[in-house]
Backbone atoms as SQL, in Angstrom:
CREATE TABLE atoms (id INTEGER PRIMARY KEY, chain TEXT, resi INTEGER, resn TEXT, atom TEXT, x REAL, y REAL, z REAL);
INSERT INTO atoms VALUES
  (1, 'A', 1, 'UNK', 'N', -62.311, 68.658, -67.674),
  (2, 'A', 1, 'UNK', 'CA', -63.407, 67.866, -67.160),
  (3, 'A', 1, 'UNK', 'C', -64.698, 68.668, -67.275),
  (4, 'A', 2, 'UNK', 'N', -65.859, 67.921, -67.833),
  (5, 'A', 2, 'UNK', 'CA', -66.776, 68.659, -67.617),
  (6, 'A', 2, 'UNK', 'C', -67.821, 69.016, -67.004),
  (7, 'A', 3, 'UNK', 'N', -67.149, 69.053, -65.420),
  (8, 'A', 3, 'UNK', 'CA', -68.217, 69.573, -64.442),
  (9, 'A', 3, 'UNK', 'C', -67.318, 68.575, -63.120),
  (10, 'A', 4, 'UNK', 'N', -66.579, 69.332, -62.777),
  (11, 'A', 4, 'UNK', 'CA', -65.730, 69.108, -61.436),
  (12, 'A', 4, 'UNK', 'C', -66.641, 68.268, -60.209),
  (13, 'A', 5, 'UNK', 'N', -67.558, 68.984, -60.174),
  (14, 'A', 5, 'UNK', 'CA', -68.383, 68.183, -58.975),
  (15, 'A', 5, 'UNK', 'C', -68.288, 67.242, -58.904),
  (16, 'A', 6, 'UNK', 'N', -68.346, 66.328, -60.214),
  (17, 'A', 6, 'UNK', 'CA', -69.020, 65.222, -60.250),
  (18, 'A', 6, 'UNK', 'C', -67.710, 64.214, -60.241),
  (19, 'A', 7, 'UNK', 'N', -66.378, 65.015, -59.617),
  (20, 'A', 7, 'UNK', 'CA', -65.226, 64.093, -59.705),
  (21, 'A', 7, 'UNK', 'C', -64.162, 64.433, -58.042),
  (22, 'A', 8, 'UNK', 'N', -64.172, 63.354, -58.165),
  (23, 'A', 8, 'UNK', 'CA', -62.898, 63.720, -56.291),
  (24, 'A', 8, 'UNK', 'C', -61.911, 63.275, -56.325),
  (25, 'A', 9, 'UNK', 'N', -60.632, 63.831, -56.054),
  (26, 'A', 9, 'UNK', 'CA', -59.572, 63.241, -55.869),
  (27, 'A', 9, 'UNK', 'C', -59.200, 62.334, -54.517),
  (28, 'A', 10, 'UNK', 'N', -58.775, 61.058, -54.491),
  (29, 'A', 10, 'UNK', 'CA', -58.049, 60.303, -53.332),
  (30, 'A', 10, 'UNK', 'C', -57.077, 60.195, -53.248),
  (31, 'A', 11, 'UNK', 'N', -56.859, 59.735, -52.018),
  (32, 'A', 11, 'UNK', 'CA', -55.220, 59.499, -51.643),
  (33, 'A', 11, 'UNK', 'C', -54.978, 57.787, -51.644),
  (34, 'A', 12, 'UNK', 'N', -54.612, 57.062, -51.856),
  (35, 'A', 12, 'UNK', 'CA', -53.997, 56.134, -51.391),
  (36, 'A', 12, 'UNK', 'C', -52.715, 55.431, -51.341),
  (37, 'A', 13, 'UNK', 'N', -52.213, 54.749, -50.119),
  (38, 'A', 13, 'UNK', 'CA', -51.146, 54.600, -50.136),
  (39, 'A', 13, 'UNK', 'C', -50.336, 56.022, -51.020),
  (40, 'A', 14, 'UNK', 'N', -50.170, 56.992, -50.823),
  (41, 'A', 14, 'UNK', 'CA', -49.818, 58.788, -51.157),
  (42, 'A', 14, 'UNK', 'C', -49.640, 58.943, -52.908),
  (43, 'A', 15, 'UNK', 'N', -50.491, 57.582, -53.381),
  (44, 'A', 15, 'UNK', 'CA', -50.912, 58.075, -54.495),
  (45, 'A', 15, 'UNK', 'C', -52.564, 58.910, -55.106),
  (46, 'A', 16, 'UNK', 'N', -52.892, 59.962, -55.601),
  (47, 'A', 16, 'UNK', 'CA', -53.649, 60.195, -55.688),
  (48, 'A', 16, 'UNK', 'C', -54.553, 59.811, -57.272),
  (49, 'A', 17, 'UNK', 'N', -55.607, 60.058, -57.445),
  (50, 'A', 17, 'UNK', 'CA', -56.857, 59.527, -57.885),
  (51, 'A', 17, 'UNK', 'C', -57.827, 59.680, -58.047),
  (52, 'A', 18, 'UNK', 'N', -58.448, 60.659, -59.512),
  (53, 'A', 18, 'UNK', 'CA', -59.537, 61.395, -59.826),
  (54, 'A', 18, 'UNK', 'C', -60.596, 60.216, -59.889),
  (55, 'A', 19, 'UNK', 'N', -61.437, 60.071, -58.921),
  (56, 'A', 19, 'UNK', 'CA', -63.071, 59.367, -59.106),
  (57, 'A', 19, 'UNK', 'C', -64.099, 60.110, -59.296),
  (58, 'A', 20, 'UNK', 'N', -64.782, 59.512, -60.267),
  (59, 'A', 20, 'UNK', 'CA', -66.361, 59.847, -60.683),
  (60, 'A', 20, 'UNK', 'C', -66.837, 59.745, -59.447),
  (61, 'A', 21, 'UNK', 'N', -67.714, 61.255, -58.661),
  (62, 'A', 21, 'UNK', 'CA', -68.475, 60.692, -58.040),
  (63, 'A', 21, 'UNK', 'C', -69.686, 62.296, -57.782),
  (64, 'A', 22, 'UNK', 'N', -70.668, 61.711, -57.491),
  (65, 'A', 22, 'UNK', 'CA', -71.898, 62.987, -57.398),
  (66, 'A', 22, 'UNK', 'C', -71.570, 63.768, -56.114),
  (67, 'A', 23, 'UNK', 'N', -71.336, 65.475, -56.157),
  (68, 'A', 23, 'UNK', 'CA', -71.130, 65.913, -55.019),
  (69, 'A', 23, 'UNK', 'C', -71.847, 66.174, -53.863),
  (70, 'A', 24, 'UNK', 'N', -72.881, 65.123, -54.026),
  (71, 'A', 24, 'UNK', 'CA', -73.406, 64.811, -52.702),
  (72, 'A', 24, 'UNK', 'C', -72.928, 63.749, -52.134),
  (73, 'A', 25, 'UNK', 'N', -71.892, 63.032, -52.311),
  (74, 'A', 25, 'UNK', 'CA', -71.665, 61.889, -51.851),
  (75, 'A', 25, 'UNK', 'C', -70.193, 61.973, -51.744),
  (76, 'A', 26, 'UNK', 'N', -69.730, 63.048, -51.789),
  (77, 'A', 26, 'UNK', 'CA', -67.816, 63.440, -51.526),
  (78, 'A', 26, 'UNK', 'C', -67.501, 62.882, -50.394),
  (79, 'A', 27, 'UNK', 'N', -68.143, 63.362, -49.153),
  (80, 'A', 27, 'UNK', 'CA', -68.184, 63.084, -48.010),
  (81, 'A', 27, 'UNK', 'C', -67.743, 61.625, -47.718),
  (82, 'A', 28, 'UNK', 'N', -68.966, 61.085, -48.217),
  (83, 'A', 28, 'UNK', 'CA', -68.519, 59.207, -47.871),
  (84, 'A', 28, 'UNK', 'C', -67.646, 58.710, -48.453),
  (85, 'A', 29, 'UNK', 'N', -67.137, 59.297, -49.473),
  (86, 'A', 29, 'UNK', 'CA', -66.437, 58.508, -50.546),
  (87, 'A', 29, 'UNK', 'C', -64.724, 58.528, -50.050),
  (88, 'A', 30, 'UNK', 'N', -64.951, 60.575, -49.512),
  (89, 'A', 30, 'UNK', 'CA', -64.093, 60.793, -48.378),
  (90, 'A', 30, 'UNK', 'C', -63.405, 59.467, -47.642),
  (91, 'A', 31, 'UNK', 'N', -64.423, 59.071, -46.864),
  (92, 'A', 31, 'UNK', 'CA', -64.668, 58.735, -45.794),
  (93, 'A', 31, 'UNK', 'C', -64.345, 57.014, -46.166),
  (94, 'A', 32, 'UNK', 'N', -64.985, 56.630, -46.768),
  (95, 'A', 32, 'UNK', 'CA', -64.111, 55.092, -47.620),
  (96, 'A', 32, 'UNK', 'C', -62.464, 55.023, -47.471),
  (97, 'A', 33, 'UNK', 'N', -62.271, 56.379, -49.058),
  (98, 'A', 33, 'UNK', 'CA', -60.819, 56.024, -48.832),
  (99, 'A', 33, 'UNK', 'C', -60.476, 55.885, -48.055),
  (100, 'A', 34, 'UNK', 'N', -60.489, 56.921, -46.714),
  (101, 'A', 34, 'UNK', 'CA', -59.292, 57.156, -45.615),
  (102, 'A', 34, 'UNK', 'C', -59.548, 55.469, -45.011),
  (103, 'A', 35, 'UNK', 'N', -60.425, 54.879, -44.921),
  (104, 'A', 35, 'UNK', 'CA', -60.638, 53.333, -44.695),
  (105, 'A', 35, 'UNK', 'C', -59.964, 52.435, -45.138),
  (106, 'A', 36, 'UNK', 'N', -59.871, 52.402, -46.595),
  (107, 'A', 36, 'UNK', 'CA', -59.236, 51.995, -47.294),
  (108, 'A', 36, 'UNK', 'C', -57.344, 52.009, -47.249),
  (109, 'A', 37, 'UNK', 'N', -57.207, 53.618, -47.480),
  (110, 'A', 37, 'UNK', 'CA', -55.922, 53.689, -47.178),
  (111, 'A', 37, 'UNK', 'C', -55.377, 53.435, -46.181),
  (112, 'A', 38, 'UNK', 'N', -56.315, 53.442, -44.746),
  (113, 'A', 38, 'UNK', 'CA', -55.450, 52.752, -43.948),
  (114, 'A', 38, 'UNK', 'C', -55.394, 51.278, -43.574),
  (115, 'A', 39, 'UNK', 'N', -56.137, 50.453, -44.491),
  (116, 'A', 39, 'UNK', 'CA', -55.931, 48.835, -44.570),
  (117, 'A', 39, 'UNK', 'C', -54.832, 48.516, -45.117),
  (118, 'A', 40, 'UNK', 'N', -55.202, 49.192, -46.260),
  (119, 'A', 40, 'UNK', 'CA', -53.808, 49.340, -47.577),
  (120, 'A', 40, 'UNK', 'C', -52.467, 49.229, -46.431),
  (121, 'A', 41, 'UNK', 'N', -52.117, 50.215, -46.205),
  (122, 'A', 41, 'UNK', 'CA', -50.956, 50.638, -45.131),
  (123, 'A', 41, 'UNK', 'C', -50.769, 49.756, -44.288),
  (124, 'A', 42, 'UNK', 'N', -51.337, 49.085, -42.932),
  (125, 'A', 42, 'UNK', 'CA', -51.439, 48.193, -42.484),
  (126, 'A', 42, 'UNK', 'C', -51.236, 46.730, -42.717),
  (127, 'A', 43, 'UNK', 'N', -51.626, 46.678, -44.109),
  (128, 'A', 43, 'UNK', 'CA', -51.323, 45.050, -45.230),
  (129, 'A', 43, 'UNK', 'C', -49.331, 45.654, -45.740),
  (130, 'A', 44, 'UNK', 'N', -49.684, 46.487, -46.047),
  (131, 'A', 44, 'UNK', 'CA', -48.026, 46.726, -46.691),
  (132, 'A', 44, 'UNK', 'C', -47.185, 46.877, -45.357),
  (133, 'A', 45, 'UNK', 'N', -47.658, 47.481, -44.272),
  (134, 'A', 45, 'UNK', 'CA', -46.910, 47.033, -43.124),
  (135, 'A', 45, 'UNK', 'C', -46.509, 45.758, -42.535),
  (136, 'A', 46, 'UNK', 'N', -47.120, 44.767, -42.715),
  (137, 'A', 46, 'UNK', 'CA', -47.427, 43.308, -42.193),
  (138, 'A', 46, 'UNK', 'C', -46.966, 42.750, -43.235),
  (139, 'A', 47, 'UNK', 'N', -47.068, 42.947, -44.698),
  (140, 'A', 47, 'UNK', 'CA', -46.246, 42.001, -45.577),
  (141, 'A', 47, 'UNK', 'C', -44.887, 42.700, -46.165),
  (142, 'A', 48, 'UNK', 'N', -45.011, 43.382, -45.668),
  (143, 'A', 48, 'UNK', 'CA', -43.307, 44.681, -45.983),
  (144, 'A', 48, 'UNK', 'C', -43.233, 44.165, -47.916),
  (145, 'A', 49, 'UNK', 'N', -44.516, 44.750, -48.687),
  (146, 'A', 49, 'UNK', 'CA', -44.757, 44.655, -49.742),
  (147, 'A', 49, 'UNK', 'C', -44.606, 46.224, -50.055),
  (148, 'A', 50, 'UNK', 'N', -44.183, 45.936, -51.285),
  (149, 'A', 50, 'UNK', 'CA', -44.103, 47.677, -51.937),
  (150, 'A', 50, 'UNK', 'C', -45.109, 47.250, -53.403),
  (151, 'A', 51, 'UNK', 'N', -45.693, 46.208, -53.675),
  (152, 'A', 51, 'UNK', 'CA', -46.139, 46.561, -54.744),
  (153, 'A', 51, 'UNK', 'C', -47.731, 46.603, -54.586),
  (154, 'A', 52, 'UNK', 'N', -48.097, 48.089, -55.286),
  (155, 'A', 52, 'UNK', 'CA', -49.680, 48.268, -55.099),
  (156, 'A', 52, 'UNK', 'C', -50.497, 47.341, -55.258),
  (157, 'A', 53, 'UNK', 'N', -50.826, 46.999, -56.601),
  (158, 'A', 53, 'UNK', 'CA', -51.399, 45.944, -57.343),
  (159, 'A', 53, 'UNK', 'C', -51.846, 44.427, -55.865),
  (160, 'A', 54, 'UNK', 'N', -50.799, 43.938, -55.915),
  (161, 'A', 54, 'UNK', 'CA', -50.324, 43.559, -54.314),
  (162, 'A', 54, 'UNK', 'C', -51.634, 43.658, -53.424),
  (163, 'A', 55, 'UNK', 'N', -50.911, 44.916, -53.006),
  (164, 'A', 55, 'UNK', 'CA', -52.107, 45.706, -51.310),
  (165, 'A', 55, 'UNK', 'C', -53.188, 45.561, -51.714),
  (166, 'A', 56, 'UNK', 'N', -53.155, 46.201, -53.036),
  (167, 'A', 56, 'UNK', 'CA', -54.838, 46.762, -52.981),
  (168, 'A', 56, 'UNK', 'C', -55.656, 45.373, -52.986),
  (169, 'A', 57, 'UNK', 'N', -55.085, 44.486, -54.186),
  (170, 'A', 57, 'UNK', 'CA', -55.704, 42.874, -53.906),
  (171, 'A', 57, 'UNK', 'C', -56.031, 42.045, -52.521),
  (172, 'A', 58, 'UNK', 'N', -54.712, 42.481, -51.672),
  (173, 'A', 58, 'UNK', 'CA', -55.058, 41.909, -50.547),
  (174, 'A', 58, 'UNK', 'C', -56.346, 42.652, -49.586),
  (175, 'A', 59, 'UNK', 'N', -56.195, 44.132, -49.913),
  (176, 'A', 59, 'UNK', 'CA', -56.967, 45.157, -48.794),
  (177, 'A', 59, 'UNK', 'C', -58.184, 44.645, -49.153),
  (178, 'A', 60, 'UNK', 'N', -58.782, 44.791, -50.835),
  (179, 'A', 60, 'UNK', 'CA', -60.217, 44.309, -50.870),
  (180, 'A', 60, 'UNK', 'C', -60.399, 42.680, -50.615),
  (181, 'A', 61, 'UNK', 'N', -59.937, 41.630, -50.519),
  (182, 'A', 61, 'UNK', 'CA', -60.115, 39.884, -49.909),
  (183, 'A', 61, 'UNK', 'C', -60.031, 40.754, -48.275),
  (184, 'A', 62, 'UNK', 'N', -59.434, 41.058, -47.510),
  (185, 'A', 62, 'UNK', 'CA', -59.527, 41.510, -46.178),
  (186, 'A', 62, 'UNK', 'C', -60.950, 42.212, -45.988),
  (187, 'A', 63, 'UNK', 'N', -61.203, 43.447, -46.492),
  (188, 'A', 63, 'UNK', 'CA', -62.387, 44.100, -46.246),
  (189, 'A', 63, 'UNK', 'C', -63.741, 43.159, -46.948),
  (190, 'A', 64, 'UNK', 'N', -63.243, 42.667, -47.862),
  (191, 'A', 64, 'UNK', 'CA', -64.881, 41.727, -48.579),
  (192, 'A', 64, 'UNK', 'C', -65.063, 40.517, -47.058),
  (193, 'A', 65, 'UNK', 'N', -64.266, 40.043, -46.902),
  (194, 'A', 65, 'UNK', 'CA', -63.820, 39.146, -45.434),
  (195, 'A', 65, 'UNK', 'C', -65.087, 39.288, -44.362),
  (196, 'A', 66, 'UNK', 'N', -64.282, 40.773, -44.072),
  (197, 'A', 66, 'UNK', 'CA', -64.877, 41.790, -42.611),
  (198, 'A', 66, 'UNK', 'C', -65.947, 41.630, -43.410),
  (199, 'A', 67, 'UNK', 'N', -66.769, 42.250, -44.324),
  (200, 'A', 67, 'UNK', 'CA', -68.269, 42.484, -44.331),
  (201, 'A', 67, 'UNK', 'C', -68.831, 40.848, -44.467),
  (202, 'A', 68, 'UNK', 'N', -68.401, 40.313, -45.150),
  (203, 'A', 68, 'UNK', 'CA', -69.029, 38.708, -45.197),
  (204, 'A', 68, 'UNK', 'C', -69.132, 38.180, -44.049),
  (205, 'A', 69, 'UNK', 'N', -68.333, 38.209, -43.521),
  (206, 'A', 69, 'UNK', 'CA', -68.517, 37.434, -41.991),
  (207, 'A', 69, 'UNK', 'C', -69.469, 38.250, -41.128),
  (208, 'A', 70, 'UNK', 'N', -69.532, 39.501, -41.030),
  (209, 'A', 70, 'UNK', 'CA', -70.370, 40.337, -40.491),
  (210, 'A', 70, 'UNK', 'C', -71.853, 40.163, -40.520),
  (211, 'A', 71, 'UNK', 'N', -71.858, 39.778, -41.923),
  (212, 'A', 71, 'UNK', 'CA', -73.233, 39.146, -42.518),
  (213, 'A', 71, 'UNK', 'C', -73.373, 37.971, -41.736),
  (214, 'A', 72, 'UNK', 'N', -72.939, 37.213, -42.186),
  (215, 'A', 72, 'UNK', 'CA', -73.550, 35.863, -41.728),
  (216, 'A', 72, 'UNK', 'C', -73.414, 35.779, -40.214),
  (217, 'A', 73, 'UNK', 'N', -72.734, 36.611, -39.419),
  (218, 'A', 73, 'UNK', 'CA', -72.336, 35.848, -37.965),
  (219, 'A', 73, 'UNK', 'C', -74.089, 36.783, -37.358),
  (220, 'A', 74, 'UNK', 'N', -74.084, 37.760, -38.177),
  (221, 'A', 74, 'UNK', 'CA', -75.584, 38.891, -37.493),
  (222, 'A', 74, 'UNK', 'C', -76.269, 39.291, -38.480),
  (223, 'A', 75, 'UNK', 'N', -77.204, 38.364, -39.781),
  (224, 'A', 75, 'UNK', 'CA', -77.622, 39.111, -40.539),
  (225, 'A', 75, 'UNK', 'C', -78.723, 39.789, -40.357),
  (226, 'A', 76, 'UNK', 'N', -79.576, 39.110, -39.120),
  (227, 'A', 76, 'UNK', 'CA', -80.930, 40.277, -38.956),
  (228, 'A', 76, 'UNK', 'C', -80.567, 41.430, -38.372),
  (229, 'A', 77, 'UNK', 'N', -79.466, 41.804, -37.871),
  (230, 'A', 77, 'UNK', 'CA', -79.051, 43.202, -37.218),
  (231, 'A', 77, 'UNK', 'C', -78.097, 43.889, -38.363),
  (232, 'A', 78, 'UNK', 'N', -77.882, 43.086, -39.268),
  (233, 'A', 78, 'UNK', 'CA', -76.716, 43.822, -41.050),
  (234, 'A', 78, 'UNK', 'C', -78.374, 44.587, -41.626),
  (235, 'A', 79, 'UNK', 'N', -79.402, 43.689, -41.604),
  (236, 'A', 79, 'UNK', 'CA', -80.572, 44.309, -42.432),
  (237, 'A', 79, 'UNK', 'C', -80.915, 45.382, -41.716),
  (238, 'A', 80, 'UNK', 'N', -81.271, 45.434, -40.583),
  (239, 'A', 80, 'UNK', 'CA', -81.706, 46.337, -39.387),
  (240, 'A', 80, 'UNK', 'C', -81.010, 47.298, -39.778),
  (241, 'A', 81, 'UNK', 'N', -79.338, 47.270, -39.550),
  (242, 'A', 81, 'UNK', 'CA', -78.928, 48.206, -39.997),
  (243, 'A', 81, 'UNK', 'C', -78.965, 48.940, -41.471),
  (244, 'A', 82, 'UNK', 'N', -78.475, 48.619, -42.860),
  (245, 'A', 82, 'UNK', 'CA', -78.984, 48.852, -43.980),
  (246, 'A', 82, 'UNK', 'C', -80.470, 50.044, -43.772),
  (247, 'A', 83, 'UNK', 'N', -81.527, 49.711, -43.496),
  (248, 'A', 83, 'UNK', 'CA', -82.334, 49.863, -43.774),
  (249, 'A', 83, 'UNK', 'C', -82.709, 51.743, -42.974),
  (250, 'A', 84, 'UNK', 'N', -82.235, 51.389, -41.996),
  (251, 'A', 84, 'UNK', 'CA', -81.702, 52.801, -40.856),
  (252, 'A', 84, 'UNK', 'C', -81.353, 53.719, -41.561),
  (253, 'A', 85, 'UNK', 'N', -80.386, 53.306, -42.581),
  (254, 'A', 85, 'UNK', 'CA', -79.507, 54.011, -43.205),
  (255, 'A', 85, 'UNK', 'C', -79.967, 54.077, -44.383),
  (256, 'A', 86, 'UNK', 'N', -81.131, 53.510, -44.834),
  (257, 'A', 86, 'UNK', 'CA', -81.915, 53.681, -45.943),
  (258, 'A', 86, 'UNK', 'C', -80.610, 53.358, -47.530),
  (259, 'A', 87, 'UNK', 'N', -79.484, 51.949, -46.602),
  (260, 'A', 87, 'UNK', 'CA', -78.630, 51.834, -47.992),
  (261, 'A', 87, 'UNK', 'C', -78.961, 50.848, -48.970),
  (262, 'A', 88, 'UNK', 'N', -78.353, 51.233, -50.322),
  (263, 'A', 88, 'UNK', 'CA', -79.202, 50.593, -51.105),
  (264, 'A', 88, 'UNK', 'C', -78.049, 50.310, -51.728),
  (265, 'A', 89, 'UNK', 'N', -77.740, 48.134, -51.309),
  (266, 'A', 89, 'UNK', 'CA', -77.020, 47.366, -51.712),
  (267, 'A', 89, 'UNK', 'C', -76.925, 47.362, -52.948),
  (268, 'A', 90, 'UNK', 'N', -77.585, 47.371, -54.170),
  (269, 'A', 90, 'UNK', 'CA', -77.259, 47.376, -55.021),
  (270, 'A', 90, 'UNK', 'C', -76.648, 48.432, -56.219),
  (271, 'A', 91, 'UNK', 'N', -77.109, 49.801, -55.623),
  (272, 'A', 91, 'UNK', 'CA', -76.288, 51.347, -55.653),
  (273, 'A', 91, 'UNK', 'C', -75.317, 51.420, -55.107),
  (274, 'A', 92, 'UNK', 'N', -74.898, 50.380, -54.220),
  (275, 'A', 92, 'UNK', 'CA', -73.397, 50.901, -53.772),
  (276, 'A', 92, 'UNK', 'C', -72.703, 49.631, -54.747),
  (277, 'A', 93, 'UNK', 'N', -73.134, 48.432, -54.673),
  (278, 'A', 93, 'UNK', 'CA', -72.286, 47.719, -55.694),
  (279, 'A', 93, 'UNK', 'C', -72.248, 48.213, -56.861),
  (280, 'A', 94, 'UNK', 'N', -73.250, 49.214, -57.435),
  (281, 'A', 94, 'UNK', 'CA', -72.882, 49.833, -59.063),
  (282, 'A', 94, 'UNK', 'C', -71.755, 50.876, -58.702),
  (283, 'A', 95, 'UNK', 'N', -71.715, 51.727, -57.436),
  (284, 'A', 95, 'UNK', 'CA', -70.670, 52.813, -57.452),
  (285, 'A', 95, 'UNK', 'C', -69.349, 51.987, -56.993),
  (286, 'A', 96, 'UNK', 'N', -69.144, 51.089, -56.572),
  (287, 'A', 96, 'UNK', 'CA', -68.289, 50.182, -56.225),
  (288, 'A', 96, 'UNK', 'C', -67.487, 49.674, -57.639),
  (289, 'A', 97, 'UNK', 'N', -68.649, 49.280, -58.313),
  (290, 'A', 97, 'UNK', 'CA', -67.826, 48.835, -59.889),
  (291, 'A', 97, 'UNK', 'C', -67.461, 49.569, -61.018),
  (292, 'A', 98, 'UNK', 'N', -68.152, 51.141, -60.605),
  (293, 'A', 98, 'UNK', 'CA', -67.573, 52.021, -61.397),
  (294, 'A', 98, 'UNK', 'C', -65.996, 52.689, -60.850),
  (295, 'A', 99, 'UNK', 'N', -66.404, 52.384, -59.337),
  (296, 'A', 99, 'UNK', 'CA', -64.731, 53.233, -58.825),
  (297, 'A', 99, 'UNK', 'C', -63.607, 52.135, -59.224),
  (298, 'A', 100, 'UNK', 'N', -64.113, 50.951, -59.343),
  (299, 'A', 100, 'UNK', 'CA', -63.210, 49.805, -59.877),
  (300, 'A', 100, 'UNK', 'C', -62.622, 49.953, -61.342),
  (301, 'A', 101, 'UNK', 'N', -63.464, 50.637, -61.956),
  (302, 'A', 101, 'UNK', 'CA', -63.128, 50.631, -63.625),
  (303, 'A', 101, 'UNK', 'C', -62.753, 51.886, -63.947),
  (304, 'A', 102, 'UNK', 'N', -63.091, 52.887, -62.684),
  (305, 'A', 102, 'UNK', 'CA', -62.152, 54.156, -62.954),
  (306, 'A', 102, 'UNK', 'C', -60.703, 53.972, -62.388),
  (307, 'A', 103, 'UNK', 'N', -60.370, 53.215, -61.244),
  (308, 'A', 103, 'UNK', 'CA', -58.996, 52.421, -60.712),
  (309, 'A', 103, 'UNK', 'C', -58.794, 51.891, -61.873),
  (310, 'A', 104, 'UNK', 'N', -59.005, 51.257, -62.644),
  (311, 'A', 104, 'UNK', 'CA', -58.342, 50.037, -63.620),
  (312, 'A', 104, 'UNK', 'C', -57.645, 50.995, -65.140),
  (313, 'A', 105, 'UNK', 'N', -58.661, 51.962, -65.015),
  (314, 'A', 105, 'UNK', 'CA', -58.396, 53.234, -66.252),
  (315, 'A', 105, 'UNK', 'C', -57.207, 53.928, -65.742),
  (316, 'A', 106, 'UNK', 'N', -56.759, 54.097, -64.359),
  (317, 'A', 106, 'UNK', 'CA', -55.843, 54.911, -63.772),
  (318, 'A', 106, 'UNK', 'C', -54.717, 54.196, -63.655),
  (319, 'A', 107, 'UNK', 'N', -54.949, 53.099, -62.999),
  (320, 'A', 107, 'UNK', 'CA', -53.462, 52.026, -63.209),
  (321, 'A', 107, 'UNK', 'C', -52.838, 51.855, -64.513),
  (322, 'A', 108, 'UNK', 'N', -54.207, 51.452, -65.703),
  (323, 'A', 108, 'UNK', 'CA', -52.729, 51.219, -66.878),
  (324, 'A', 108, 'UNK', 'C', -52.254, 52.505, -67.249),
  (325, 'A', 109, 'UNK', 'N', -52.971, 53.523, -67.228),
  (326, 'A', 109, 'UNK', 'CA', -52.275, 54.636, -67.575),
  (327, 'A', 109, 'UNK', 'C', -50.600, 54.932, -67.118),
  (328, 'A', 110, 'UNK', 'N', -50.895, 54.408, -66.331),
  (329, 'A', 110, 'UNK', 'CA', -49.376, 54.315, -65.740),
  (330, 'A', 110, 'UNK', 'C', -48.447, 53.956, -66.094);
């Protein structure tokens, strides 16, 4: 690889998973997965499913869910917030669709 920083390994469901990501932002990305993996876990607990493909489909319709409804039930306090946090919706949907197409590069490899 050429230039480690710019890549992190995850865990999910106790498979792991080299992502592109800038090492200023390990932290959150950190901080996602372990989010992630424990929806994941929780959905495969409740549907006593073993197949990834599966979870992970269901975990992101569950979490897209939670933030949609979040939106609409409080969106002047979703902006309020955003803005606090100085996040920038459309930088996280580009790092969102790149961790998607680095997932999609990692699955068929399989």
């Amino acid at each position: 690889m050429p230039n480690e920083a710019n890549y992190l390994d995850i865990v999910l469901l106790g498979k792991e998973y080299r992502v592109a990501c800038p090492s200023d932002q390990h932290a959150a990305l950190l901080q996602a997965a372990d989010y992630v993996d424990g929806k994941m876990r929780d959905i495969a607990g409740k549907t006593k499913s073993n197949l990834p493909e599966r979870i992970a489909v269901m975990t992101a319709l569950n979490i897209a869910h939670e933030h949609l409804g979040r939106n609409q039930e409080f969106p002047e306090q979703h902006q309020k917030i955003e803005s606090e946090i100085e996040l920038d919706m459309s930088a996280l949907r580009g790092r969102i669709f790149a961790m998607e197409a680095e997932l999609d590069l990692v699955l068929k490899s399989d």
